[in-house]
C-alpha positions in Angstrom: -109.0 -253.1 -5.0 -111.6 -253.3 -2.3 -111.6 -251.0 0.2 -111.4 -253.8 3.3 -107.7 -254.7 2.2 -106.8 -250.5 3.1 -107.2 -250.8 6.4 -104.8 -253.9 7.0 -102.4 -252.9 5.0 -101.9 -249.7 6.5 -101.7 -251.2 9.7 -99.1 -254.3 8.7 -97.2 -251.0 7.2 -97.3 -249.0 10.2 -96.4 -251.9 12.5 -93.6 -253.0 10.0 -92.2 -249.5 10.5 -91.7 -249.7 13.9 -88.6 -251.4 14.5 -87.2 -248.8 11.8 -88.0 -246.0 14.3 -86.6 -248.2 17.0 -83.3 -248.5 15.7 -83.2 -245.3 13.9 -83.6 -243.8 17.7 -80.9 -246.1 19.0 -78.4 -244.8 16.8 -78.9 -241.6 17.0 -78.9 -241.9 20.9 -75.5 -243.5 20.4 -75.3 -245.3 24.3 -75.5 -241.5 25.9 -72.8 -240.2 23.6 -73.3 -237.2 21.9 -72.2 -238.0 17.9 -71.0 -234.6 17.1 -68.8 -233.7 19.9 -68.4 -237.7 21.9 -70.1 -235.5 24.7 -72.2 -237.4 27.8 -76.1 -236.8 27.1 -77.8 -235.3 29.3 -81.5 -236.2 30.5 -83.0 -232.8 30.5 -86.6 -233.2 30.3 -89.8 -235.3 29.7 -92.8 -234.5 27.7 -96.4 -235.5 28.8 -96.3 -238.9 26.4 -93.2 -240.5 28.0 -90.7 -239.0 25.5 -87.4 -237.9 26.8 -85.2 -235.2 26.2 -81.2 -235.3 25.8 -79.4 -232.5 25.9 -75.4 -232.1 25.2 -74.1 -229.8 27.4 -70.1 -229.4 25.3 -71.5 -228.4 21.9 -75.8 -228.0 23.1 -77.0 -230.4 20.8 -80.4 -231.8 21.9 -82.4 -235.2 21.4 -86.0 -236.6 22.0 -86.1 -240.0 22.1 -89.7 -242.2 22.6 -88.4 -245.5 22.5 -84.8 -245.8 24.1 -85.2 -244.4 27.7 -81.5 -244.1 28.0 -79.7 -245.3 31.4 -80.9 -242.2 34.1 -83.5 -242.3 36.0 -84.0 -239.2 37.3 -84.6 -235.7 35.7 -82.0 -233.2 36.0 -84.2 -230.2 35.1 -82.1 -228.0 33.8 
C-alpha cells in the first residue's frame, strides 16, 4: 500500500468517529439527569478547552462533557 492513502484514511476514520463521540456524550449526559441516582446535574466547572464539568450532588457522580454544553450558562463554582 502506498503510504499517501495513510494519511486520508486516518482522517476519514477520525472524522467518521465523531458523531460516535457525539452521541456517546449525549447519552451519557442524559438531558441533565444523573443515570445512577435520576439526580439534576450540576455545572461545576470548565476546563481551559471548552469542556464542562457535571457534577451530581445526590449520589457525587461527576461528568465531562466536550460536545453537549448542557442547558446552564453560568458556572456554579462549587
Amino acid at each position: 500500500m502506498n503510504l499517501l492513502w495513510i494519511i486520508p484514511i486516518i482522517l476519514i476514520l477520525w472524522i467518521g468517529a465523531i458523531p460516535i463521540f457525539i452521541y456517546s456524550e449525549k447519552a451519557e449526559y442524559n438531558d441533565g439527569i444523573c443515570k445512577h441516582c435520576g439526580g439534576k446535574l450540576r455545572h461545576a466547572d470548565n476546563d481551559s478547552q471548552g469542556g464542562m464539568l457535571w457534577v451530581c450532588d445526590d449520589c457525587g457522580t461527576h461528568l465531562w462533557t466536550s460536545w453537549i454544553k448542557g442547558n446552564e450558562g453560568g458556572t456554579d463554582n462549587v
